[in-house]
C-alpha positions as CSV (number, residue, x, y, z in Angstrom):
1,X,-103.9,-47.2,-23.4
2,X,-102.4,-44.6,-21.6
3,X,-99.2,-45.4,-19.3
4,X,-99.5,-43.6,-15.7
5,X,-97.1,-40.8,-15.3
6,X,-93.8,-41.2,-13.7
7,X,-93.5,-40.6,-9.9
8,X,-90.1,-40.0,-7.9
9,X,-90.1,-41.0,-4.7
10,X,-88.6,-39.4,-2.1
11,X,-84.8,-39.6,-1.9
12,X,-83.5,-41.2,1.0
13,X,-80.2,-40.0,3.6
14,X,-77.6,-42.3,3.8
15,X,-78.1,-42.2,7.5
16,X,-81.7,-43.0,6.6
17,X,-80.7,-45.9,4.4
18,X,-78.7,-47.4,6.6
19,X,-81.3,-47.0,9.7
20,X,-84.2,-48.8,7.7
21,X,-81.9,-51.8,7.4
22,X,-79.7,-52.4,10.6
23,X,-81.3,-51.5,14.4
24,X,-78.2,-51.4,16.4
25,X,-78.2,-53.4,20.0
26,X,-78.1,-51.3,22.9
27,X,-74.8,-52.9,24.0
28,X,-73.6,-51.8,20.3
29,X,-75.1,-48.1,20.8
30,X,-73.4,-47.8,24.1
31,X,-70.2,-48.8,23.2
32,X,-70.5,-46.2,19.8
33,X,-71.2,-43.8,22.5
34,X,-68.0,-44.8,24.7
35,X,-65.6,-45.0,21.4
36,X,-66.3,-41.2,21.2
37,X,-65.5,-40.8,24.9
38,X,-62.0,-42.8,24.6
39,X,-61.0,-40.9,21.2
40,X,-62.1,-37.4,22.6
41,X,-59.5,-38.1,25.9
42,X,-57.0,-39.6,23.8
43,X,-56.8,-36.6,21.6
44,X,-56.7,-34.1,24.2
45,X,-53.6,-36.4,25.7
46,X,-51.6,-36.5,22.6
47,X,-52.7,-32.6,21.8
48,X,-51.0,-32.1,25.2
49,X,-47.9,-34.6,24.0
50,X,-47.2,-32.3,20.7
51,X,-46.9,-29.2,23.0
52,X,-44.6,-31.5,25.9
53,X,-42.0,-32.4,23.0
54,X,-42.0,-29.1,21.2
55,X,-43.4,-30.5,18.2
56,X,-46.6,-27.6,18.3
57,X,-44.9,-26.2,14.7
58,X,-43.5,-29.5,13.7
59,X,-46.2,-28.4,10.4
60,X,-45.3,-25.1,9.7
61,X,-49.1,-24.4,8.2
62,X,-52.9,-25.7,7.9
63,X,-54.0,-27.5,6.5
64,X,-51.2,-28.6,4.7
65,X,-48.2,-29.6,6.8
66,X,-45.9,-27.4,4.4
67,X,-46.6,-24.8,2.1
68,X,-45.6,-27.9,-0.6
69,X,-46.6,-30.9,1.3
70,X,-50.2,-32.1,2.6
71,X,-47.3,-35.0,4.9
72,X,-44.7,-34.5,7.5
73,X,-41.9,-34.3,5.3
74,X,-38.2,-36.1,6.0
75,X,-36.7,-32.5,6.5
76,X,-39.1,-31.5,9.8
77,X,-37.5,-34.6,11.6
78,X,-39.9,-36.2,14.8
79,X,-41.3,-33.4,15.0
80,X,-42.8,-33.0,11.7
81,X,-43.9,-36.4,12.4
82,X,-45.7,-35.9,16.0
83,X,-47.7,-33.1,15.2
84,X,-48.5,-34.7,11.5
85,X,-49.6,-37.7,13.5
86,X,-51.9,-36.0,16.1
87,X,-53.4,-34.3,13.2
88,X,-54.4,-37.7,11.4
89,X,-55.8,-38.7,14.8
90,X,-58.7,-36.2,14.0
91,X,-59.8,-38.9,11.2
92,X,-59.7,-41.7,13.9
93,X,-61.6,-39.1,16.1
94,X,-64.0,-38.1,13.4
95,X,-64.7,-41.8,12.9
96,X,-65.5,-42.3,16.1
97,X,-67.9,-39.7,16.2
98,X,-69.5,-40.7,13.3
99,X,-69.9,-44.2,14.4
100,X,-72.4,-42.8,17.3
101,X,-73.9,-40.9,15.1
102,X,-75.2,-43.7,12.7
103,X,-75.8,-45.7,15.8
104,X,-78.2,-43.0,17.0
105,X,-80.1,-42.4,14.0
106,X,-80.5,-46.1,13.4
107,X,-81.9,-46.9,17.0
108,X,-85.5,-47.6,17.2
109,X,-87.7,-46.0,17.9
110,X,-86.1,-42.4,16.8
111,X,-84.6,-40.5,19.6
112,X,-83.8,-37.3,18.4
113,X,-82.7,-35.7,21.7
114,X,-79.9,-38.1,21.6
115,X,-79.0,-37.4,17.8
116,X,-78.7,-34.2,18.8
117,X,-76.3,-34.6,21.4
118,X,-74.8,-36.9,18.4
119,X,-74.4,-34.5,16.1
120,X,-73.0,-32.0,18.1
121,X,-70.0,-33.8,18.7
122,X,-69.8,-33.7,15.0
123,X,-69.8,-29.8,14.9
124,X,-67.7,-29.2,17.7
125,X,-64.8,-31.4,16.2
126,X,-65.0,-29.5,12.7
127,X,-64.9,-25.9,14.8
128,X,-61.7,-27.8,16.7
129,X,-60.4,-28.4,14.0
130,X,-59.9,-24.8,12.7
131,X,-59.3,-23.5,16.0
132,X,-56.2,-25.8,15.8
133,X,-55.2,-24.3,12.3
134,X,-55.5,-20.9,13.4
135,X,-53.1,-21.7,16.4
136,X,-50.8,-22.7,14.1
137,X,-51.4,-19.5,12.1
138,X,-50.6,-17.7,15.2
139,X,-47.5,-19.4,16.1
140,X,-49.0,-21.1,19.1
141,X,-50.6,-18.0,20.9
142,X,-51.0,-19.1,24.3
143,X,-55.1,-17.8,24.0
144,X,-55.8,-19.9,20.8
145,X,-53.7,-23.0,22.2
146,X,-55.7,-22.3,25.6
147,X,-59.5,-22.3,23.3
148,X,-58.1,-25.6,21.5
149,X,-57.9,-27.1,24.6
150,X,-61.0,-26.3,26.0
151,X,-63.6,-26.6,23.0
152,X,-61.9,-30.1,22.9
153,X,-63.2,-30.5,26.8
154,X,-66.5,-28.8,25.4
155,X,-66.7,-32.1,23.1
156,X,-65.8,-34.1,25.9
157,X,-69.1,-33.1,28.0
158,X,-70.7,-33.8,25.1
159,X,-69.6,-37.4,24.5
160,X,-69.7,-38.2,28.2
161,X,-73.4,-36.7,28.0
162,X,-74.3,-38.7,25.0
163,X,-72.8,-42.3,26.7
164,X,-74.4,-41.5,29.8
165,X,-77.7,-40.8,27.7
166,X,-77.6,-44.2,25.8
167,X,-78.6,-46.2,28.7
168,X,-81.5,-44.1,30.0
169,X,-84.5,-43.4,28.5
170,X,-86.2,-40.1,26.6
171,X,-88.9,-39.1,29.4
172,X,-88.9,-36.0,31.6
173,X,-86.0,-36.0,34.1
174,X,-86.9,-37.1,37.8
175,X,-84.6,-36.8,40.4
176,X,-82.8,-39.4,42.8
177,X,-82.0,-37.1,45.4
178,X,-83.2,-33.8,47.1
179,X,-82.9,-30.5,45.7
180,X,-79.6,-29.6,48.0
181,X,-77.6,-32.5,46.5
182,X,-78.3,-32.0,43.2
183,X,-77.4,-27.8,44.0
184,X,-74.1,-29.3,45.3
185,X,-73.5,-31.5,42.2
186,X,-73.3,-28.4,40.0
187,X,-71.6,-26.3,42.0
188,X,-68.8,-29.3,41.4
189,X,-69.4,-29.1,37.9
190,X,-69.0,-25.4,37.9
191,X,-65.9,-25.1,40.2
192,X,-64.2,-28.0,38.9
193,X,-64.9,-26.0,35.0
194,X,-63.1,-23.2,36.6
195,X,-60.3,-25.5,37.7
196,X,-60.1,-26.7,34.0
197,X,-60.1,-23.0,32.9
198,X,-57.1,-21.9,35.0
199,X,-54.7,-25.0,34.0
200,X,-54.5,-23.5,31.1
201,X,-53.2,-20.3,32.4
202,X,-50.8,-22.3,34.1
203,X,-49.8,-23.7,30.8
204,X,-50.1,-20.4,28.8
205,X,-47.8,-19.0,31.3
206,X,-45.4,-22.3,32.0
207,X,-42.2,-23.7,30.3
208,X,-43.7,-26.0,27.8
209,X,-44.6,-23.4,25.1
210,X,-45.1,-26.1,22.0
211,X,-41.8,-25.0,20.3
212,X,-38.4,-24.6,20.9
213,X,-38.8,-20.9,18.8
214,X,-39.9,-17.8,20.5
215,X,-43.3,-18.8,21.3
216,X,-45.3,-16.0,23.3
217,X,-46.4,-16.5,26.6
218,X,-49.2,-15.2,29.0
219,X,-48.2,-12.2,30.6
220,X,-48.2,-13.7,34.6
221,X,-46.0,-14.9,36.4
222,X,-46.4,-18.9,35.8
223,X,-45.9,-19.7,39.6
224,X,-48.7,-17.5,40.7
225,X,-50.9,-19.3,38.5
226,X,-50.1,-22.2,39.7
227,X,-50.8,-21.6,43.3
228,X,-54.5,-19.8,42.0
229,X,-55.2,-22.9,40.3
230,X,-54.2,-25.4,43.6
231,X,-57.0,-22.7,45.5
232,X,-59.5,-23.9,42.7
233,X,-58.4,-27.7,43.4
234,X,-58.6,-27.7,47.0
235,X,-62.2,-26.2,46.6
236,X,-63.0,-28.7,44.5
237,X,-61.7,-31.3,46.7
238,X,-63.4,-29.9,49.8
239,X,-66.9,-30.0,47.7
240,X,-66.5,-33.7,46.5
241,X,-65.6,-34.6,50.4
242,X,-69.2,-32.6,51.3
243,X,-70.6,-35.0,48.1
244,X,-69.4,-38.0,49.9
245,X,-70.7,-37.3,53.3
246,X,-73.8,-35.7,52.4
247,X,-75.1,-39.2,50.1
248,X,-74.3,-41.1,52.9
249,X,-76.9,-39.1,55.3
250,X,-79.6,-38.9,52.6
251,X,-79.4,-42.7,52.1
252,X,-78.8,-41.8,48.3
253,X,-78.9,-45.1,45.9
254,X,-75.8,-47.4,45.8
255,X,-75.0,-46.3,42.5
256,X,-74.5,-42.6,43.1
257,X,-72.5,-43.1,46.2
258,X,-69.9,-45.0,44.0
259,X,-69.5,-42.1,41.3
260,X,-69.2,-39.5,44.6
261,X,-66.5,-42.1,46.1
262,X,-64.9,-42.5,42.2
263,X,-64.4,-38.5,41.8
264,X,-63.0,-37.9,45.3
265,X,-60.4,-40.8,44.6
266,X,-59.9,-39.0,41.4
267,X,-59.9,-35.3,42.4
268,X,-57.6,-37.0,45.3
269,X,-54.5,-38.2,43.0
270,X,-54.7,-35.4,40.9
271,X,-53.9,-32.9,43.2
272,X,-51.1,-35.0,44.3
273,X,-50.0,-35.7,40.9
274,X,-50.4,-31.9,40.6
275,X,-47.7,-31.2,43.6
276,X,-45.5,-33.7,42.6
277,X,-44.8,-32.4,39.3
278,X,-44.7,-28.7,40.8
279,X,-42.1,-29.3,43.1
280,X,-40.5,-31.5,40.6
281,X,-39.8,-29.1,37.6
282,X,-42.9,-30.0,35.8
283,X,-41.6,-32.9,33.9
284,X,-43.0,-34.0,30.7
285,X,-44.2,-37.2,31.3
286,X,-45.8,-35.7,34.7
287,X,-47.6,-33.2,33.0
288,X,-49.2,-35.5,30.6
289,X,-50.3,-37.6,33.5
290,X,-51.5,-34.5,34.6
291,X,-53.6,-34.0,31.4
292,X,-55.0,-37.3,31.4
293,X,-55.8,-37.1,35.1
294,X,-58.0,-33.8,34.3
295,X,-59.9,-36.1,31.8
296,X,-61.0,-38.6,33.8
297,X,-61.6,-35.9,36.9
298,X,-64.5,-34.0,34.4
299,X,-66.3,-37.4,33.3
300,X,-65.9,-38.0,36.7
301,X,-67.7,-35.0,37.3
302,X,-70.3,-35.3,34.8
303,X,-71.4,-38.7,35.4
304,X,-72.2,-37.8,39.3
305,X,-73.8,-34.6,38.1
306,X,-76.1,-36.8,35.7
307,X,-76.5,-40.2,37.7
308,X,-78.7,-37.9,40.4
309,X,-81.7,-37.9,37.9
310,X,-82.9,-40.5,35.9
311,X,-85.5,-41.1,32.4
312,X,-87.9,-43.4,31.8
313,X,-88.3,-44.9,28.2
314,X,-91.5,-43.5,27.0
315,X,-93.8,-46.0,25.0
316,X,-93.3,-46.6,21.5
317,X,-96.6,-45.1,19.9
318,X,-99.6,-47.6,20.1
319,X,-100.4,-48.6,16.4
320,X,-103.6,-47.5,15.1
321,X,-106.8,-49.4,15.4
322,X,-108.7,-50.2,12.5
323,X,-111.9,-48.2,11.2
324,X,-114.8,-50.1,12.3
325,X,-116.4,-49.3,9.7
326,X,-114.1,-51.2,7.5
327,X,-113.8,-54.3,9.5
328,X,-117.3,-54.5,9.5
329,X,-117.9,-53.9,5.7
């Protein structure tokens, strides 16, 4: 008697392993979403804290901290310490990330448009990630510190995107609000990009260069920046006022008036966060503030930009029906 030939099936992800044995709640897949989010701002808030206490070259190298030592080492003091400890926040970050990523994959039914969005996040925090060794490379070059900064608020659309998409559906976008409105929205989302854009020539060209060693600067004058990048705030500011008025005429839903009233409260205290510390010297703790402030202003931002169109859940595929022919047999 012959035995049948072996057969291998087919192997198996790990992400596909785990998604044929756990269906996450959509509480759960929300809050995987939102963990990215928090991580994402908190890393762009300590990034800025390494450059406010000098501590940019506290690791002399990447990826190693020394040319000897993968650690901080005793000899590179706080400093040593503070960048080695923003860099192990990548890990935290990275864990994050991957959190939503199994969450997505593991919803049913599949919703690839959102593991997308998933999975960039991935990418963009690798690509970070190098961009932030070859600043160190360069001895903090003002153009690679200023490309750090904003890929990391490049992953930050991202992760607001992917929250915001977790409690919507996957049908064809409709929209909330007329055509105008939603025009306005992205011209906010494109000036206040701008705005993000110039504060770091503000920084590139400021006093808190990373390092207390001859670090180079941008070649303006750091004042004049400053004033170019108050023009691009006041716009901003002018644009979410406009927002505000103009969703009260249209009788726009309850829910879109709050994000247009939450981002003019926010675009509000960061401009005067933004004057207090310019007429103050720029202080440290200010300027983190200031950092943080710019965080919340662009997810802000977003989530108007996105809460003026919404997604239906399309149906989960019917099942098939049974050949006739069978049933009757």
């Amino acid at each position: 008697m012959h035995k049948p030939p072996l057969t291998i099936g087919a192997v198996q992800t790990p992400l596909a392993h785990i998604a044929q044995r756990w269906t996450p709640s959509p509480k759960i897949l929300r809050r995987a979403a939102l963990s990215a989010v928090l991580m994402t701002v908190l890393i762009i808030v300590t990034g800025g804290a390494v450059r406010l206490t000098g501590s940019g070259l506290g690791c002399d190298t990447w990826p190693k901290c020394t040319d000897d030592s993968l650690f901080a080492t005793p000899e590179q003091g706080i400093h040593g310490a503070i960048e080695f400890g923003n860099r192990m926040l990548t890990y935290v970050l990275s864990a994050a990330v991957g959190w939503a990523i199994i969450a997505v994959r593991a919803t049913k039914p599949r919703r690839r448009g959102l593991g997308r969005l998933a999975w960039a996040q991935f990418w963009i925090v690798m690509g970070n990630a190098v961009i932030g060794g070859v600043t160190v490379w360069a001895g903090l070059n003002p153009w690679t510190v200023a490309g750090h900064f904003l890929l990391a608020n490049a992953l930050l659309t991202v992760a607001t995107a992917t929250w915001v998409r977790t409690g919507e559906g996957d049908g064809a976008p409709r929209p909330r609000v007329p055509r105008p409105v939603r025009k306005l929205s992205w011209a906010i989302v494109a000036v206040s990009a701008v705005l993000i854009t110039l504060g770091t020539t503000v920084t590139g060209s400021g006093k808190h260069a990373g390092d207390s060693s001859d670090v180079p600067r941008m070649p303006w004058d750091w004042s004049a920046a400053a004033h170019v990048h108050a023009i691009a705030a006041w716009v901003v500011c002018a644009l979410a006022v406009a927002m505000w008025l103009v969703l009260r005429v249209v009788d726009a839903p309850d829910d879109i008036r709050a994000r247009a009233r939450d981002l003019l409260l926010v675009v509000l205290l960061q401009g005067a966060l933004g004057y207090v510390q310019y007429f103050t010297g720029v202080p440290e703790l200010l300027v983190a503030a200031h950092m943080l402030g710019s965080s919340v202003m662009w997810i802000a931002v977003l989530r108007l930009a996105l809460s003026l169109r919404e997604r239906e859940s399309t149906p989960a595929p019917a099942p098939a029906s049974p050949d006739p022919a069978l049933t009757s047999a």
